[in-house]
ZAKESE-883887 format. One record per atom (N, C-alpha, C, O): residue in one letter; x, y, z. Coordinates in steps of 0.05 Angstrom, whole numbers, plus 5000, padded with zeros to 4 digits. Example, Ala and Ser with C-alpha at 12.3 -4.5 7.8 and 13.67 -1.06 7.14 Angstrom:
# residues 2
a526448865156
a524649105156
a526449345156
a528549345169
s525749555142
s527349795143
s525850015157
s526850235161
//
This chain:
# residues 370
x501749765000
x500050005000
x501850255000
x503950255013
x501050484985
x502750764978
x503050865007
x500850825017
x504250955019
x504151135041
x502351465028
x502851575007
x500851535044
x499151725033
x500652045042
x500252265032
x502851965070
x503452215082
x506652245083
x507852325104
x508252165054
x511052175053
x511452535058
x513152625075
x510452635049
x511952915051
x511553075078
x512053315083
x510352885092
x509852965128
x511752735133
x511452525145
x513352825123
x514952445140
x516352545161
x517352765159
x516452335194
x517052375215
x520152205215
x519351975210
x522552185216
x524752025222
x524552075247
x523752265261
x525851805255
x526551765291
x528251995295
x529252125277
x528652055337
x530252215344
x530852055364
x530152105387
x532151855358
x533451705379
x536251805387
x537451915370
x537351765411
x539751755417
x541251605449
x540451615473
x543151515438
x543451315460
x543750995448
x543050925426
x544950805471
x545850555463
x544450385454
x542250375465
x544750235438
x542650045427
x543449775431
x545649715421
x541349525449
x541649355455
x540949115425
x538749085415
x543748985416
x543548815399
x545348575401
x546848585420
x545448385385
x547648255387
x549248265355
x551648295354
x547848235333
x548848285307
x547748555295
x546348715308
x548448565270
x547748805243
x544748665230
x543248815218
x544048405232
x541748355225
x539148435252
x536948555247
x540048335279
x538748465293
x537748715285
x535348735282
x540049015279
x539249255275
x537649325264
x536149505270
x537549095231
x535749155210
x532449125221
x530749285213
x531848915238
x528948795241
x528748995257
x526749105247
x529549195283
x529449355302
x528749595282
x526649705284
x530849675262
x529249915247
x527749905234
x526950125225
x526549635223
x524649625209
x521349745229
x519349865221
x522049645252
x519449825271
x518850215275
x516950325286
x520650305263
x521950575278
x521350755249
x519650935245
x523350665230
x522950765207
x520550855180
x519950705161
x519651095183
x517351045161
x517250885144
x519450815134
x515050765135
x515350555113
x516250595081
x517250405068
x515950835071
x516850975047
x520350875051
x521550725035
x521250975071
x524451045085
x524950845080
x525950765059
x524050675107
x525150395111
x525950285077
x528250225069
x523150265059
x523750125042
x525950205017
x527150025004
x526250465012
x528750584997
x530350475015
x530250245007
x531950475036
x534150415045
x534950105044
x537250015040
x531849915050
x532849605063
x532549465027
x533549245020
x531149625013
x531449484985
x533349454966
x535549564964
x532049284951
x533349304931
x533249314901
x531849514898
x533849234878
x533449164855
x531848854846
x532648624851
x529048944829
x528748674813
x527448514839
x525848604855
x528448214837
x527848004859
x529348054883
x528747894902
x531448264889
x532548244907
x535648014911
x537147974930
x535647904885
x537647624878
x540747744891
x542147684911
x540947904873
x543148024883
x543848064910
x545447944924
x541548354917
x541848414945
x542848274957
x544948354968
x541747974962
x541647724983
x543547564973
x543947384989
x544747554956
x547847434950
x550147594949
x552347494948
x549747884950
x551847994965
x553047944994
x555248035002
x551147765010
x550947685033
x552747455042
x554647425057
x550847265019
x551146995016
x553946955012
x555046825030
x555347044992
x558447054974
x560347064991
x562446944986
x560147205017
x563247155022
x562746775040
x564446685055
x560646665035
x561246465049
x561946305022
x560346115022
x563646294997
x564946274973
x567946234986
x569646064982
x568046415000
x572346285011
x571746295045
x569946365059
x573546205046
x573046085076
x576246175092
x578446105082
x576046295110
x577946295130
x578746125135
x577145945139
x582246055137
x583545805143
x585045945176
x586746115175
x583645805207
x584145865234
x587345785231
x588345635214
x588645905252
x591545885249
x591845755281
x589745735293
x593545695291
x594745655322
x597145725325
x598445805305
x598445715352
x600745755349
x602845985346
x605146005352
x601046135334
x601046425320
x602946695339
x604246885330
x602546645357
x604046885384
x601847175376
x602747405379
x599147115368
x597847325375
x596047415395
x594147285404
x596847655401
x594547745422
x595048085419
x597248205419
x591048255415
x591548435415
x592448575387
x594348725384
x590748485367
x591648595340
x592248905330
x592249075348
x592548945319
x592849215303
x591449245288
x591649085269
x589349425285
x587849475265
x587049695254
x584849755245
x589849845257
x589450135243
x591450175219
x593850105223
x590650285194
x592050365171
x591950655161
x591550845176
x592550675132
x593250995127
x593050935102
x594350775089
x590151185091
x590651195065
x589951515062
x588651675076
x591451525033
x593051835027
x593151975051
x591252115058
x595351955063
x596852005087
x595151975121
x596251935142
x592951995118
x591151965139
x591151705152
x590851495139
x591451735174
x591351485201
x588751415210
x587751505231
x588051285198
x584551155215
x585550915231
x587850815228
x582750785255
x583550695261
x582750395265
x582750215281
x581950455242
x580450185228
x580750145190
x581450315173
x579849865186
x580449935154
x577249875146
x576449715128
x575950045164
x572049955163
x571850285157
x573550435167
x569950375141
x569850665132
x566250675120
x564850495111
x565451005128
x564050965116
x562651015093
x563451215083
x560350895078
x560150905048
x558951055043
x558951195063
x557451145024
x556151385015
x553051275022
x552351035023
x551751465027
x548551375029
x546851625021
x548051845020
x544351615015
x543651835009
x541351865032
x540551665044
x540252165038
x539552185054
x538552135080
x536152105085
x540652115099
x540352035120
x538452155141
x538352075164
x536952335130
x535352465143
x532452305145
x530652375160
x532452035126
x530551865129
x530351645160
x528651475168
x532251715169
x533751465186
x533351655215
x532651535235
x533851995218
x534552035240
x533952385232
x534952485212
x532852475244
x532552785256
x534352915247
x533953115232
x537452805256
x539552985248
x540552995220
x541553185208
x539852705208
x541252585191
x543452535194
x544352365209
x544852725173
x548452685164
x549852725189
x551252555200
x549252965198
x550353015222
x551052935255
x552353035274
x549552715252
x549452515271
x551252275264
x552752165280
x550752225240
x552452035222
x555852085226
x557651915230
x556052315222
x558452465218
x559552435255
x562052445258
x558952425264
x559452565288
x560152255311
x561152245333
x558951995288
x559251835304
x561551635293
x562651455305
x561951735263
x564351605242
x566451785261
x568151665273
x566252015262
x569252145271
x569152055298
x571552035301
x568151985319
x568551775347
x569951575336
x572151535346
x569251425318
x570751125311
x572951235303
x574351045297
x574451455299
x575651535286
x577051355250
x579151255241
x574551395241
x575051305216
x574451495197
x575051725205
x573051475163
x572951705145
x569851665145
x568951535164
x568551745130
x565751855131
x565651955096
x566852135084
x563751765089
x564451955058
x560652035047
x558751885043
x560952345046
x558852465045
x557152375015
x558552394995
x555052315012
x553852314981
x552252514981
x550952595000
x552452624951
x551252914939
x548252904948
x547053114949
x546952614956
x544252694958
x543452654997
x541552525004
x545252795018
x545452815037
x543753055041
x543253235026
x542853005066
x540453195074
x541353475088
x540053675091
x543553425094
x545353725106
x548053755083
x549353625067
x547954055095
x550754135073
x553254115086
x553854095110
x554954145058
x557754075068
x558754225099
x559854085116
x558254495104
x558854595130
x557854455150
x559154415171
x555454345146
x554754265170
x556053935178
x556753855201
x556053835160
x557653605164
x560553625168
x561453475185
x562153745157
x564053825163
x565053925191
x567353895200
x563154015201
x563254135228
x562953945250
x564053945272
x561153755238
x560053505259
x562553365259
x563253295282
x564353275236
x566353175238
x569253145257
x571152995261
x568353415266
x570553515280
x573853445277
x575353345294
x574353525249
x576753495237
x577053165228
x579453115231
x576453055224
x576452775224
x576252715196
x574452855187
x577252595179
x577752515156
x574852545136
x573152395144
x574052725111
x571152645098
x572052665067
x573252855056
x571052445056
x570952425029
x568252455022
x566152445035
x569052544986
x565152634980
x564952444953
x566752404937
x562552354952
x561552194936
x559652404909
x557652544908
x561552324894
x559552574873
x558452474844
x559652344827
x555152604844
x554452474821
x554952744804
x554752954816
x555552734783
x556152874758
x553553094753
x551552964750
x553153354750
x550453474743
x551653454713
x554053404710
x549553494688
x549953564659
x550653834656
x550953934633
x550953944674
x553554324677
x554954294685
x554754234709
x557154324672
x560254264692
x561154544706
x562654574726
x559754764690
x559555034719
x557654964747
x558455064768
x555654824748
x555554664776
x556454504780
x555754404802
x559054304764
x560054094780
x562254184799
x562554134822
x564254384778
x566354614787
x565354734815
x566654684835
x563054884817
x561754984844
x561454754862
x562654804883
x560054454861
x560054294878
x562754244885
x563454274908
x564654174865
x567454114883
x569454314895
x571354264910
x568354624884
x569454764899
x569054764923
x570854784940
x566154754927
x564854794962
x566054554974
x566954634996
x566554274972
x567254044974
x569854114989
x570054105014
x571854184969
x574554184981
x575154475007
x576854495025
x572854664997
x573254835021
x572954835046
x573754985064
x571254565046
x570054395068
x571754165080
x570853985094
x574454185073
x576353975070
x576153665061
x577253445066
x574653735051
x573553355034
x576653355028
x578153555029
x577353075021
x579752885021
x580352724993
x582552704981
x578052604986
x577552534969
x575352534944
x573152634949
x575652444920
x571852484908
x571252234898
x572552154878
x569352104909
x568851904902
x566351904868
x564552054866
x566851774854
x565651804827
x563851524826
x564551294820
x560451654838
x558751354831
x558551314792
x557551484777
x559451144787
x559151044756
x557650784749
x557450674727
x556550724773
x554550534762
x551450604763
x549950414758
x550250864769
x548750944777
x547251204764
x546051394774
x548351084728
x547551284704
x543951304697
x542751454682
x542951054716
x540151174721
x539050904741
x539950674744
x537251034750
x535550874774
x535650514766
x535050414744
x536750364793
x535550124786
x533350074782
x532050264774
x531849814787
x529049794778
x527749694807
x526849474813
x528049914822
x527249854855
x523549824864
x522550024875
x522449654859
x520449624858
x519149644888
x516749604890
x520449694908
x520249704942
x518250054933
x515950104937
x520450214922
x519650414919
x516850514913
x515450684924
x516250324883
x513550344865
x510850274888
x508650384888
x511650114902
x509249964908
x509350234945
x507250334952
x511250274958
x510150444974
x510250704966
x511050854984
x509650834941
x510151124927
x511751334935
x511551584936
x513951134943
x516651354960
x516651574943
x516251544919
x517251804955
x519252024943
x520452114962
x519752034984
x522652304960
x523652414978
x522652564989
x520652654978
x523252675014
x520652735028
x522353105039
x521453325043
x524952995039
x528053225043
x529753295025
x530953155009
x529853615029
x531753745015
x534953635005
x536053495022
x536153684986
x538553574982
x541053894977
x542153934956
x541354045001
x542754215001
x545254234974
x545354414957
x547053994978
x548854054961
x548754024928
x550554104913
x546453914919
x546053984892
x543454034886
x542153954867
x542654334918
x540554524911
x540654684882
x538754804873
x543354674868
x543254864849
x541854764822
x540854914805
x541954504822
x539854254798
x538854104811
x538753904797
x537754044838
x535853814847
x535653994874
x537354144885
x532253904883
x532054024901
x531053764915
x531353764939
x529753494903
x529553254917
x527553214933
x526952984940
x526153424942
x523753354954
x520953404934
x520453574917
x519153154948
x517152994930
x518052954896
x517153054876
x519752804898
x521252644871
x521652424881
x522652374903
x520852264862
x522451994864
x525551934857
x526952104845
x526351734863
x529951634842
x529951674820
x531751824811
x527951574802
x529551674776
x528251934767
x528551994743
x527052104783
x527652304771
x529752434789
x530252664780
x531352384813
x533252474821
x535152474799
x535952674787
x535652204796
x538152024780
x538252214758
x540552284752
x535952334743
x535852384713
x536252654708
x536252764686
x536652794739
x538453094731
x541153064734
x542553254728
x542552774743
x544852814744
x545852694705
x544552614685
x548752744712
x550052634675
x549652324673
x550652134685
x547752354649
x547052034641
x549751884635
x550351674648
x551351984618
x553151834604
x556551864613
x557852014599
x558151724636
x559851824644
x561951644621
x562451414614
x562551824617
x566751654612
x569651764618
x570051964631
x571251634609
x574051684619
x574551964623
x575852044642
x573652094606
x574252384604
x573252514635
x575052644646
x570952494648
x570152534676
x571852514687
x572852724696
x572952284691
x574552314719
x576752434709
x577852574727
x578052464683
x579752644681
x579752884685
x581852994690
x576953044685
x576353354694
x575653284722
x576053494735
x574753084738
x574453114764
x577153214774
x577353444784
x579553024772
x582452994775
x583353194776
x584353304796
x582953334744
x584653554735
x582953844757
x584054014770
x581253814754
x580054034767
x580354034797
x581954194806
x579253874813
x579153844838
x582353854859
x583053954880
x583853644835
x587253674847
x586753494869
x588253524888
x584953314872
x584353134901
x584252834882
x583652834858
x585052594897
x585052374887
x582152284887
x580552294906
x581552154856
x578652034853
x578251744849
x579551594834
x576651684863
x576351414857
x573751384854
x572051534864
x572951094831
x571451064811
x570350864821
x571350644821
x568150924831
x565950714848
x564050654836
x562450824826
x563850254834
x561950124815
x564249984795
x564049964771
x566149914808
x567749774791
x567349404790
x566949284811
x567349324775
x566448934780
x568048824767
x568448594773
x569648944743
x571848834736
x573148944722
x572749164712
x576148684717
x578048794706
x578549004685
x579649224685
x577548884669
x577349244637
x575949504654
x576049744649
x574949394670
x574049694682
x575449784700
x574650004707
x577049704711
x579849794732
x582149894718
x583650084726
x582249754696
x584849874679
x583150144669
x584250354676
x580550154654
x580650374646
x580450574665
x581350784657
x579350594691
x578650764712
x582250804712
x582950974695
x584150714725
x586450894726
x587950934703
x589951084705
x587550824682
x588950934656
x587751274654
x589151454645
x584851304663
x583851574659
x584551784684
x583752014687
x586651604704
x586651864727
x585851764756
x585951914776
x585151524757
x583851574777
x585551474802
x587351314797
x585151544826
x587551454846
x585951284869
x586551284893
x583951144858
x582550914869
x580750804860
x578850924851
x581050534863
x578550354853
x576350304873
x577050214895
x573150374867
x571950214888
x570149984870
x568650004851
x571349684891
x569149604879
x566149504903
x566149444927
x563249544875
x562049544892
x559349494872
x559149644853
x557849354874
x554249364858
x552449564869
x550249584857
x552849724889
x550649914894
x549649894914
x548350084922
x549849634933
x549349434948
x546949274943
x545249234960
x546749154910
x544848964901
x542149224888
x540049144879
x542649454889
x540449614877
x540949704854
x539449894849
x542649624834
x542149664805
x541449464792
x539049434785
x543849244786
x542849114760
x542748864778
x544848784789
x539548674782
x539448534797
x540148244773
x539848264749
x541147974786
x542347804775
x545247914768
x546847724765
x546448164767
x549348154765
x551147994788
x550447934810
x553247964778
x555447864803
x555647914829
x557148104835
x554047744856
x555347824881
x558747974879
x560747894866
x558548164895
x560448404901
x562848344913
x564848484908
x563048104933
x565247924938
x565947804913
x568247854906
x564447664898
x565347504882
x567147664855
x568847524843
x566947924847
x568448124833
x571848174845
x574148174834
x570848234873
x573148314884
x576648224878
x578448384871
x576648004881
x580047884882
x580547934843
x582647984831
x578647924833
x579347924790
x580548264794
x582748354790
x578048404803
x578748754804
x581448844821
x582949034817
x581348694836
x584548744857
x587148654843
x589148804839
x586648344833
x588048334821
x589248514790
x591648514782
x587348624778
x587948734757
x589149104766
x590449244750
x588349194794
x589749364798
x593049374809
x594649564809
x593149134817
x595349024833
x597049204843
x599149254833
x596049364871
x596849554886
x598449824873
x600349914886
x597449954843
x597050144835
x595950364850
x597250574854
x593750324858
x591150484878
x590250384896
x589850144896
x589750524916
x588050354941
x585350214923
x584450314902
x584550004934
x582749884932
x579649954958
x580450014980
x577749944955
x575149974971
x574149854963
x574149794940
x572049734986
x569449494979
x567049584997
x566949685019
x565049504975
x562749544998
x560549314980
x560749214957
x558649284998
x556049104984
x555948864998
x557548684991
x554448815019
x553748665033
x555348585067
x555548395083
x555948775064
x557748735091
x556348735116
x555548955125
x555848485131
x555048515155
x556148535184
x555348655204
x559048315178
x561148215195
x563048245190
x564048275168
x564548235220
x567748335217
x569148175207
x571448245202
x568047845197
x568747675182
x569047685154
x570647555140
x566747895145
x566547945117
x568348185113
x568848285091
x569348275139
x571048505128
x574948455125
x576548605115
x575648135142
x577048055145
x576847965112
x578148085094
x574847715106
x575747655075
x575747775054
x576447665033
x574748035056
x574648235037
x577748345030
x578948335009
x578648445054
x580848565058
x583548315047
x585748395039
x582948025048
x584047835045
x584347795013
x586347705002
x582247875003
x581947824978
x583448064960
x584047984937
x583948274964
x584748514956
x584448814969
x586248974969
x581648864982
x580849034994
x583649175016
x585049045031
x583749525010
x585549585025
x583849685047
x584449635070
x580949845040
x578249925052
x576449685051
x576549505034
x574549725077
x571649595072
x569549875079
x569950055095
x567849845065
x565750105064
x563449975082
x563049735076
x562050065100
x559149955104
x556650135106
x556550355118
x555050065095
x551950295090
x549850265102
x548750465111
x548850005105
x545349985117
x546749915147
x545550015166
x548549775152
x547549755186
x548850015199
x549350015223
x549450245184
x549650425205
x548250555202
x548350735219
x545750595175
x543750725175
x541650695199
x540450855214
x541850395196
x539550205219
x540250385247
x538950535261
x543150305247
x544450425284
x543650745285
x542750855304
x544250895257
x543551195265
x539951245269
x538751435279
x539051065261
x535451055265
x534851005298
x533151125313
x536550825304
x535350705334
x537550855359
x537350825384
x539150985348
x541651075369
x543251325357
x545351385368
x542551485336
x542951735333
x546651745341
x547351505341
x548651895346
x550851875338
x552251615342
x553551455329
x550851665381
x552851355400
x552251055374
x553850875369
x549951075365
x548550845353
x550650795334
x551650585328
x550951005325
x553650985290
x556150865303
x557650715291
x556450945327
x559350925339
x559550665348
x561650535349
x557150585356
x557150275373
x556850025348
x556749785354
x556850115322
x556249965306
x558849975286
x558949825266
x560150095291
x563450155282
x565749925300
x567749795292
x564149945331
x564849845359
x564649575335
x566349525319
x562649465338
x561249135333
x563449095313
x564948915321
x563949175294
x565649115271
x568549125287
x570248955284
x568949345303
x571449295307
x572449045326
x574848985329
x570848955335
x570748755356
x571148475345
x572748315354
x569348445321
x568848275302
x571448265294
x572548055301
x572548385282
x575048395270
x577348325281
x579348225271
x576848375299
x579748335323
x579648015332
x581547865335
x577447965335
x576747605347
x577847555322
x580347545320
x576247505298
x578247425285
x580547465259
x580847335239
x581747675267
x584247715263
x586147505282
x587947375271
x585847495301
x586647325331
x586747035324
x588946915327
x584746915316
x583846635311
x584446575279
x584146355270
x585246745267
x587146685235
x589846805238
x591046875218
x590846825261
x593946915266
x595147095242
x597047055227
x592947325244
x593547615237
x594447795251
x592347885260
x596247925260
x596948125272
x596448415265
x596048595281
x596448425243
x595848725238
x594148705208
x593448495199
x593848885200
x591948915171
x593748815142
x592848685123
x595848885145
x597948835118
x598448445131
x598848285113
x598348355154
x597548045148
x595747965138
x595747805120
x593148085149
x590847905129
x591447945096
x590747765079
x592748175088
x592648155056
x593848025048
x593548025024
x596247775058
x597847635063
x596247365062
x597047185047
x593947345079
x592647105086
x591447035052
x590847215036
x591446755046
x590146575032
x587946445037
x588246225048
x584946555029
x582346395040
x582346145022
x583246094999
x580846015040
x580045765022
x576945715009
x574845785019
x577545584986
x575045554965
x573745424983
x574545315003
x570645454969
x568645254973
x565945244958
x564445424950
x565845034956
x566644844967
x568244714947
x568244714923
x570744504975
x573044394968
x573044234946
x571444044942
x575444324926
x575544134897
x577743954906
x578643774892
//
C-alpha cells in the first residue's frame, strides 16, 4: 500500500545505546521505527532482490583457514590511506539521505564516524550541507561521493564547496547512470520527502522519486570525467561501481587514484555478480597501483577480514549504520563501528593476523572443496 503522508514524514530522534547482538538484529529493530516509504528505499533493493541477498551469501564462497600457534594477542587494526591514520580499515560509504533514518541525519552520522575515528564519505544526495557536516566531523577525515550534474559550471561549484570543506577525496558513483528497477519504491510511492542542500543548484529532491533524482544528474559518464574531476579538483578520485577487470584498467588509465569495487549494494542491475565475488579479479587487475575499497553486503567483521583478504585495502559499510543511526542517533553509528571492530579483532586473533597488511597476506580457502 502507497504511504499517503510521505511529505509529512516523521524520522526517529533517537539517541543513546542500542541493545543488539548482530547488524541483522539492527535491520528487524529499524524496520519498527522507520517510516515505511524510508525503511523501504534504504532496506531494498533491485528486481527480485537476487543480488541484494547474494551479496550476503558470497563471502561464504572462501573460507577462513584458523591458524594456532601464531603468538597473537591484541591485533592492530589501524591503517593509512593518502596519508591519513584511521583506526580501522571499516569506513564509511556513501548513502543518500540520511535524514530518512534520523532527525539529524548526516550530522549525527558524521559525528559518530569521527568517534570511531575513521572517514565518513558524504553523498551529493545528503540531507545537510557540506558545513554542517564538516563541522560535525570535527576534523576527522571526509570524502565526498559525487554524482556528475549535465553543467560542469555546477559540478566546478560542487567541488569547489567540497574541498573548502576539507573533503579528502571524490568518490565517482559510475554505476548509477540511472535508477535501478527498485520496485520497494513503486509499490510504497516513496519520494523524497527532504531537501538535498548540496545539489540545491539542479535538484531540490523533495517529493521526487529516484529516477527522477538520478535523471538530473549526467547520464553518460566516461574516461574523460574523471579526468576533469582529477584535473579540476587536484584531490585523488576514485571510481565507484567497479566489477571488473577492463573496468579497473580503464578507471586508472583515465586518472583515477582509486578503485571502488562495489554493485550499489544489490540496487542496480539485479542477477549481476555478488560483490565479493568481483573483488580478488578487480584487485587483482589493479595490483596495488591504487588503494582498493569494497562495499556491498557487509555485515561482519568476518566479511571484512575476507574482503580485505581478497584485495580490499578499505571495507565500506551502508545499511547497518543507517539502521544504528535510526535507533541510536550518533552513539548508535559509533557502537556499530564498535561491533565491527570487535568482530575483527576475534578474528584477526583466531587466523593469526596481527595487523591489517597480514590479512592481505592471508590465503582463504574455496568452497566448496575441489
Amino acid at each position: 500500500m502507497k504511504e499517503s503522508n510521505n511529505l509529512n514524514y516523521v524520522a526517529p530522534n533517537n539517541e543513546g545505546k542500542i541493545d543488539f547482538i548482530n547488524t541483522y538484529d539492527l535491520e528487524e529493530m529499524a524496520r519498527n521505527i522507520i517510516p515505511t516509504g524510508g525503511y523501504g528505499y534504504i532496506s531494498s533493493g533491485a528486481g527480485d532482490l537476487w543480488t541484494l541477498e547474494q551479496n550476503i551469501a558470497a563471502f561464504n564462497h572462501k573460507l577462513i583457514v584458523p591458524r594456532v600457534l601464531a603468538d597473537i594477542e591484541k591485533p592492530d587494526m589501524s591503517t593509512t590511506v593518502f596519508g591519513d591514520d584511521i583506526s580501522l580499515p571499516i569506513i564509511m560509504a556513501p548513502v543518500a539521505s540520511h535524514g530518512l533514518a534520523h532527525v539529524n541525519g548526516e550530522v549525527a552520522t558524521a559525528k559518530g564516524v569521527a568517534a570511531s575515528k575513521t572517514i565518513f564519505t558524504i553523498s551529493s544526495y545528503a540531507n545537510k550541507s557540506f558545513k554542517e557536516i564538516s563541522a560535525a566531523g570535527n576534523g576527522a577525515p571526509q570524502w565526498f561521493q559525487f554524482y556528475m550534474s549535465k553543467d560542469n559550471g555546477i559540478n566546478r561549484a560542487i567541488l569547489d564547496e567540497a574541498k573548502s570543506n576539507g573533503v579528502k577525496s571524490i568518490v565517482l558513483t559510475a554505476d548509477a547512470t540511472i535508477g535501478g528497477n527498485r520496485e520497494m519504491d513503486k509499490r510504497t510511492g516513496f519520494v523524497f520527502p527532504l531537501g538535498m542542500p548540496i545539489v540545491a543548484a539542479y535538484q531540490s529532491g523533495v517529493g521526487q522519486n529516484m529516477d527522477a533524482v538520478y535523471g538530473s544528474s549526467k547520464q553518460a559518464l566516461s574516461p574523460r570525467d574523471v579526468e576533469f574531476i582529477a584535473d579540476y579538483s587536484g584531490l585523488p578520485v576514485f571510481v565507484k561501481g567497479i566489477q571488473c577487470a577492463t573496468d579497473a584498467h580503464a578507471a586508472i588509465e583515465s586518472g583515477a587514484g582509486g578503485v571502488w569495487v562495489s554493485n550499489h549494494g544489490g540496487r542496480q542491475v539485479d542477477g549481476g555478480r555478488p560483490a565479493f565475488d568481483s573483488l580478488k579479479e578487480v584487485a587483482d587487475a589493479v595490483n596495488k597501483r591504487v588503494p582498493v575499497v569494497f562495499d556491498s553486503g557487509v555485515r561482519r567483521g568476518t566479511h571484512v577480514f575476507k574482503a580485505i583478504a581478497e584485495g580490499a585495502d578499505l571495507v565500506a559499510i551502508g545499511r547497518p549504520v543507517i539502521y544504528s543511526l535510526a535507533l541510536g542517533g550518533s552513539q548508535g553509528v559509533n557502537q556499530v563501528f564498535d561491533f565491527f571492530k570487535n568482530e575483527l579483532a576475534k578474528t584477526m586473533q583466531l587466523a593469526g593476523t596481527q595487523t591489517i597488511e597480514d590479512i592481505k597476506k592471508t590465503t582463504l580457502s574455496p568452497y566448496p572443496w575441489s
